[in-house]
N, CA, C and O atoms as a printed pandas DataFrame, in Angstrom:
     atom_number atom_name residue_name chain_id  residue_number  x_coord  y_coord  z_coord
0              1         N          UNK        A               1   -3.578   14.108    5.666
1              2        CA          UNK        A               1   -4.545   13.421    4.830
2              3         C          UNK        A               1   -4.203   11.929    4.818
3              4         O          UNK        A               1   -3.123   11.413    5.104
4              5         N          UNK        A               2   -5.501   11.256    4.374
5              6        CA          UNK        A               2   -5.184    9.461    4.846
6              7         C          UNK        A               2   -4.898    9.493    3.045
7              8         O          UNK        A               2   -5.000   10.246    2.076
8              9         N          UNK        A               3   -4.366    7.740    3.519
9             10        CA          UNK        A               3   -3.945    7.231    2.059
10            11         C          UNK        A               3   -5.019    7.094    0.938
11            12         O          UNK        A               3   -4.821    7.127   -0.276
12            13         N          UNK        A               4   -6.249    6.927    1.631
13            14        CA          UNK        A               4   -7.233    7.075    0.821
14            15         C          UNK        A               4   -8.045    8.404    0.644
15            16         O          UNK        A               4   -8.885    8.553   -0.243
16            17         N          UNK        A               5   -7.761    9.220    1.442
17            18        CA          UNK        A               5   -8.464   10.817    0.843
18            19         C          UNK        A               5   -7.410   10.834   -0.162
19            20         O          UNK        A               5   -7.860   10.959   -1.301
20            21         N          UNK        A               6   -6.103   10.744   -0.081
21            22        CA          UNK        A               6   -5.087   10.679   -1.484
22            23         C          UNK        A               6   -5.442   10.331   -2.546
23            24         O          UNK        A               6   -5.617   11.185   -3.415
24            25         N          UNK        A               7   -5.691    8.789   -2.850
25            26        CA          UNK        A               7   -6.182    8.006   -3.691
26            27         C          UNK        A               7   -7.547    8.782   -4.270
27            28         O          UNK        A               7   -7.667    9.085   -5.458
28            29         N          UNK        A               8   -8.779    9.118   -3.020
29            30        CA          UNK        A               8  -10.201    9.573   -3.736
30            31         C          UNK        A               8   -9.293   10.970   -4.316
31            32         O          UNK        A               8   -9.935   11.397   -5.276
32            33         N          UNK        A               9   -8.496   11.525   -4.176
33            34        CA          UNK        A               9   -8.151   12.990   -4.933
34            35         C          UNK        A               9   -7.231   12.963   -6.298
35            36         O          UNK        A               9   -6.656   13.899   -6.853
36            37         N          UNK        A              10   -7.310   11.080   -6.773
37            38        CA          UNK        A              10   -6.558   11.352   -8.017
38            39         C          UNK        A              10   -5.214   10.951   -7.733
39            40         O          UNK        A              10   -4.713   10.471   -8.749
40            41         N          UNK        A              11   -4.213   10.957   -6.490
41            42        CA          UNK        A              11   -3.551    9.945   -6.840
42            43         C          UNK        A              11   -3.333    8.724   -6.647
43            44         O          UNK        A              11   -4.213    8.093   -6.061
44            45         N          UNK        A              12   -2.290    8.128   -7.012
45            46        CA          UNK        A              12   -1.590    6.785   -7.586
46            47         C          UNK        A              12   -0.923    6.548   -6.187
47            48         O          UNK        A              12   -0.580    7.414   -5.381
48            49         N          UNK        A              13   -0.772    4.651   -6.028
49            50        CA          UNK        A              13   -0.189    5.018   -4.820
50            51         C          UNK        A              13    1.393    5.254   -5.099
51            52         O          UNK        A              13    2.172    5.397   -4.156
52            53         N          UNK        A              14    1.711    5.278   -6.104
53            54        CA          UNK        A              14    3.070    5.611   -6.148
54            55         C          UNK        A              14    2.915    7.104   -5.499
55            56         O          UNK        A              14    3.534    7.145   -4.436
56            57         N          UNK        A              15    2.330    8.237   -5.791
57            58        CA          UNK        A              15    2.598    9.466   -5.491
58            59         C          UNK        A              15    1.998    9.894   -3.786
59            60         O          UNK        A              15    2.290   10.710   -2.912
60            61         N          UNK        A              16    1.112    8.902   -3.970
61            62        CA          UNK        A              16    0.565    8.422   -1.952
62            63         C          UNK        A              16    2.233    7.948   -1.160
63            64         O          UNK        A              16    2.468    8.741   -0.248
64            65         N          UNK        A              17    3.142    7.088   -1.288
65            66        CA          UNK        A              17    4.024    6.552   -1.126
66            67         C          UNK        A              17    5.008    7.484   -0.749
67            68         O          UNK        A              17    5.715    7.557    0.256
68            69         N          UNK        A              18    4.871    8.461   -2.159
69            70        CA          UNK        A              18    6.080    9.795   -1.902
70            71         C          UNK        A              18    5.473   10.707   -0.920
71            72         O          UNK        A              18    6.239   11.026   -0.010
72            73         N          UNK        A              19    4.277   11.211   -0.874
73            74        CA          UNK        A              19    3.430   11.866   -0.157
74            75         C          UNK        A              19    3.747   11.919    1.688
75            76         O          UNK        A              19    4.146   12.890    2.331
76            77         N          UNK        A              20    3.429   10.609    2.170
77            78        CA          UNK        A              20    3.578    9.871    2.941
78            79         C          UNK        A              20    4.583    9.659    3.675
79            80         O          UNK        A              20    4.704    9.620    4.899
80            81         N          UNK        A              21    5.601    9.468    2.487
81            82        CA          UNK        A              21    7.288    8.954    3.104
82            83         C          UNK        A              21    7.094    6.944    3.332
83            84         O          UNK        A              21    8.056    6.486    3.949
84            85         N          UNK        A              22    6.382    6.224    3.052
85            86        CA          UNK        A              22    5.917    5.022    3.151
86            87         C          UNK        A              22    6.496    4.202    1.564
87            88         O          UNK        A              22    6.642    4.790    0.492
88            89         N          UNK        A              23    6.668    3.184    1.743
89            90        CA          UNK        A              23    6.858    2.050    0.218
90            91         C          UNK        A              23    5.555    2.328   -0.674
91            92         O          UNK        A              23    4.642    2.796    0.005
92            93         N          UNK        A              24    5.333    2.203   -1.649
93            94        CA          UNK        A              24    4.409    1.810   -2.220
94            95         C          UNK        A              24    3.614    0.636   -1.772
95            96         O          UNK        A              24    2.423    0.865   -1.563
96            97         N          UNK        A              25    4.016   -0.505   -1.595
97            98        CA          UNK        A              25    3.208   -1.822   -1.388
98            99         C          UNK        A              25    2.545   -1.547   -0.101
99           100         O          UNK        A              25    1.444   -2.090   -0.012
100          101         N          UNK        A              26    3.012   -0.664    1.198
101          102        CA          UNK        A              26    2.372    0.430    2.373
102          103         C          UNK        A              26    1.360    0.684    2.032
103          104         O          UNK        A              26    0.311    0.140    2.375
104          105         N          UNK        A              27    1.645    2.348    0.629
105          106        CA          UNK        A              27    0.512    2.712    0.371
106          107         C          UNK        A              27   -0.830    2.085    0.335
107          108         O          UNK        A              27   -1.827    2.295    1.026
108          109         N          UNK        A              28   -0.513    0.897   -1.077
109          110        CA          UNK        A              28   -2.053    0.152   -1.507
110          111         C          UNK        A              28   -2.319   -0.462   -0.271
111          112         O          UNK        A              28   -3.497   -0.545    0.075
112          113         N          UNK        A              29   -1.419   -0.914    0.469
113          114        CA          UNK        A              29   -2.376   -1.632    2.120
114          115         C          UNK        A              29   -3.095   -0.258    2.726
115          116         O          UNK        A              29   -4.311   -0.069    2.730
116          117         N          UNK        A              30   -2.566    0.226    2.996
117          118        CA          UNK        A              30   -3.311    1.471    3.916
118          119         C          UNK        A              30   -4.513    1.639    3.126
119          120         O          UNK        A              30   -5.594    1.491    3.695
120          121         N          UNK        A              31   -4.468    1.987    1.634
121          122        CA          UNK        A              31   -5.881    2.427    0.801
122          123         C          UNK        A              31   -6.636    1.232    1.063
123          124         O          UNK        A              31   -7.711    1.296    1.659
124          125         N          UNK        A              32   -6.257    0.388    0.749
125          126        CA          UNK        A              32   -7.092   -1.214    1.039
126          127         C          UNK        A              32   -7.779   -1.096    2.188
127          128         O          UNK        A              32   -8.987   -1.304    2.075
128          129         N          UNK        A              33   -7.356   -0.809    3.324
129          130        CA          UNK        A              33   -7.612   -1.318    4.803
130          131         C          UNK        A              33   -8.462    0.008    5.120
131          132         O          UNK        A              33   -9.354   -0.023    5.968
132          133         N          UNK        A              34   -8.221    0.895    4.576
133          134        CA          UNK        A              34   -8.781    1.605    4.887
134          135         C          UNK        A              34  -10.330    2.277    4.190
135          136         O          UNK        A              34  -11.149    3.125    4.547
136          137         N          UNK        A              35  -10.173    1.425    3.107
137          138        CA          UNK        A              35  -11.385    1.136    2.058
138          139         C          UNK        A              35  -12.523    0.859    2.675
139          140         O          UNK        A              35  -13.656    1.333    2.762
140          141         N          UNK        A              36  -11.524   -0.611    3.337
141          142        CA          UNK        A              36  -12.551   -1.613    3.449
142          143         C          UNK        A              36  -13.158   -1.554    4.992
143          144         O          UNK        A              36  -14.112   -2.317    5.149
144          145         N          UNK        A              37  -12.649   -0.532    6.536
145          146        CA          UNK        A              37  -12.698    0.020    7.432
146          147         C          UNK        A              37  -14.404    0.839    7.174
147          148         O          UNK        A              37  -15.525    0.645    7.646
148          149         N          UNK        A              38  -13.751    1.895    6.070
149          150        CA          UNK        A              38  -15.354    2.687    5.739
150          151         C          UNK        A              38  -16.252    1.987    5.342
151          152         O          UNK        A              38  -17.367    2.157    5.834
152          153         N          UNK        A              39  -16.087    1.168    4.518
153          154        CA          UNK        A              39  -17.602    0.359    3.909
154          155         C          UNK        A              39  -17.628   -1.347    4.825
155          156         O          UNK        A              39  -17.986   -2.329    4.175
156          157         N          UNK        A              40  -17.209   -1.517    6.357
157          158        CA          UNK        A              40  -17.092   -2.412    6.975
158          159         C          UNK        A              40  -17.172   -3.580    5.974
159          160         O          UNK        A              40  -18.165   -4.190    5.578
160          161         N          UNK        A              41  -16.139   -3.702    5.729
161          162        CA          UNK        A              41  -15.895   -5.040    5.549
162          163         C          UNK        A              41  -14.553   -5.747    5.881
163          164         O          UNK        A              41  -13.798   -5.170    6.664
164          165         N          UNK        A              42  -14.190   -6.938    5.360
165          166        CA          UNK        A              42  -13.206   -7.276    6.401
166          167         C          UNK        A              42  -11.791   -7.281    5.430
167          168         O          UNK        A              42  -11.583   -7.658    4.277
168          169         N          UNK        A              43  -10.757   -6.550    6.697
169          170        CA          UNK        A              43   -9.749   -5.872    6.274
170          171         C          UNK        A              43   -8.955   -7.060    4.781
171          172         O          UNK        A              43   -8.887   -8.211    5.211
172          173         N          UNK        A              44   -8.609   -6.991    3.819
173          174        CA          UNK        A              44   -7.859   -8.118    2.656
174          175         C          UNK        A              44   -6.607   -8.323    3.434
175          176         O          UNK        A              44   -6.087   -9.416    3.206
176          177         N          UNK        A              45   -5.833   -7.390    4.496
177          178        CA          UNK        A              45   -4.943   -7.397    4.604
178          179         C          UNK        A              45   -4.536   -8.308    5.873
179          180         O          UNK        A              45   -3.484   -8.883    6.151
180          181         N          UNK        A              46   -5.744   -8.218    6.513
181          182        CA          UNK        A              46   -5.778   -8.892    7.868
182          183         C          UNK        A              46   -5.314  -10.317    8.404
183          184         O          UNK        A              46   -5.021  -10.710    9.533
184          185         N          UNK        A              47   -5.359  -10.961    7.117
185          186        CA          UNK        A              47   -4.920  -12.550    7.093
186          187         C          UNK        A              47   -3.479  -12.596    7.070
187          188         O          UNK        A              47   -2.863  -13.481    7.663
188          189         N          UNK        A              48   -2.841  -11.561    6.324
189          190        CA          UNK        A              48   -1.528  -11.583    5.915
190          191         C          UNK        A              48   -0.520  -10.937    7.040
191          192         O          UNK        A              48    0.700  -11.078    7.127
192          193         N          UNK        A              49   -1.450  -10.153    7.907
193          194        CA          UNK        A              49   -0.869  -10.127    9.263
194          195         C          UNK        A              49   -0.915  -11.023    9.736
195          196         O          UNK        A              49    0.025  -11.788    9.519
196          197         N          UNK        A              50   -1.688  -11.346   10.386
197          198        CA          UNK        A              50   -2.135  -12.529   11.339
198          199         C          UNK        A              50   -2.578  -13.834   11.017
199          200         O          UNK        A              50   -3.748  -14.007   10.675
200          201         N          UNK        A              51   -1.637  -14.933   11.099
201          202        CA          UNK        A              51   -2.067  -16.036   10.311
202          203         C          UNK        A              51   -3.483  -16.749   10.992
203          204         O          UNK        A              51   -3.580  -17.330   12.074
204          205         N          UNK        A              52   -4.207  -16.570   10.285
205          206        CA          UNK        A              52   -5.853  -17.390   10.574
206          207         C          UNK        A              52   -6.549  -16.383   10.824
207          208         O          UNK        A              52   -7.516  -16.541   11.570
208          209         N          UNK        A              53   -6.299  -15.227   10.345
209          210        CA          UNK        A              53   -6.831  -13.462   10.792
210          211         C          UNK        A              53   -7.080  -13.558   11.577
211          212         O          UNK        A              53   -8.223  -13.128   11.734
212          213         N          UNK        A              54   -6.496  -14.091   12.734
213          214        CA          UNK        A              54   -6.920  -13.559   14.203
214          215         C          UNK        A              54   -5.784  -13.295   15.027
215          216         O          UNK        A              54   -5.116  -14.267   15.380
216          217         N          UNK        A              55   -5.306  -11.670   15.548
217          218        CA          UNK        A              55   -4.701  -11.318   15.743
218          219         C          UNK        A              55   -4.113  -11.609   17.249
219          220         O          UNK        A              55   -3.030  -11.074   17.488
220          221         N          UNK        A              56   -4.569  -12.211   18.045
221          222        CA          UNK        A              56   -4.566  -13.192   18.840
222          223         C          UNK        A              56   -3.327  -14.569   19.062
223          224         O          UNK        A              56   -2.682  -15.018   20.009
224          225         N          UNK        A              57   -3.487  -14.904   17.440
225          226        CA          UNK        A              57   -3.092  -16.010   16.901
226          227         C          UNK        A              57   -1.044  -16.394   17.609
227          228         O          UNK        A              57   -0.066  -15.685   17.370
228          229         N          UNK        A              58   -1.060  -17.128   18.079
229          230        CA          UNK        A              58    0.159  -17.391   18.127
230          231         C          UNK        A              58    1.200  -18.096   17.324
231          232         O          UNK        A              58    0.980  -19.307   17.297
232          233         N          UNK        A              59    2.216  -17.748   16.690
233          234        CA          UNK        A              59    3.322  -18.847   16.112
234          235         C          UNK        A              59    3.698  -19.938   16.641
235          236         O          UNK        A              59    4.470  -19.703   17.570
236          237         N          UNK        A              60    3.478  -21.239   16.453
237          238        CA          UNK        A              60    3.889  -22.147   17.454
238          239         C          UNK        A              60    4.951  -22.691   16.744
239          240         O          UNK        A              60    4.944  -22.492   15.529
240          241         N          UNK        A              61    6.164  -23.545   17.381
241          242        CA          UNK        A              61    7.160  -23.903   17.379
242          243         C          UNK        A              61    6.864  -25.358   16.871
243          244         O          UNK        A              61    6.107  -26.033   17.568
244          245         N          UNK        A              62    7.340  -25.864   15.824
245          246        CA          UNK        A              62    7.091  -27.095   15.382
246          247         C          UNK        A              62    8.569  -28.201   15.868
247          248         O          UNK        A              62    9.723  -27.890   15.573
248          249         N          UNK        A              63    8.164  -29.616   16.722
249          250        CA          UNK        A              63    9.658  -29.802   16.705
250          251         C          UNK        A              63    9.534  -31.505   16.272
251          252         O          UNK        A              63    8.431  -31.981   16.000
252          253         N          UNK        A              64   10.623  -32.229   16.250
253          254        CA          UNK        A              64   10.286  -34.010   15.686
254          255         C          UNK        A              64    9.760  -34.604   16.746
255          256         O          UNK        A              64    9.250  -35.702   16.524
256          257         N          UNK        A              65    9.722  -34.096   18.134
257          258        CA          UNK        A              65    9.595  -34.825   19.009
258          259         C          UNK        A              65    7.971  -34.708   19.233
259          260         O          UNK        A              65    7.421  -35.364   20.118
């Protein structure tokens, strides 16, 4: 079962978390992302992966020169 058939059945993500074997702060991302997957919209979590939500995106190296 997903983190969110969990959640629609009543629980908490604390008990999603134990469920799972995952952190809690896991859980609410997975319910989040996966919320927002079914009713297309765009993932909350997606930025916080990928800086500029685009997963694409590269880290660049900042230097004085």
């Amino acid at each position: 079962m997903t983190a969110l058939g969990l959640f629609r059945a009543g629980k908490d993500t604390l008990a999603i978390s134990e469920i799972l074997g995952i952190t809690e702060a896991k859980a609410l991302e997975q319910v989040s992302s996966q919320r927002s997957a079914m009713l297309r919209l765009h993932d909350p979590y997606l930025s916080h992966r990928f800086p500029g939500g685009d997963p694409n995106y590269q880290l660049r190296a900042f230097s004085d020169a």
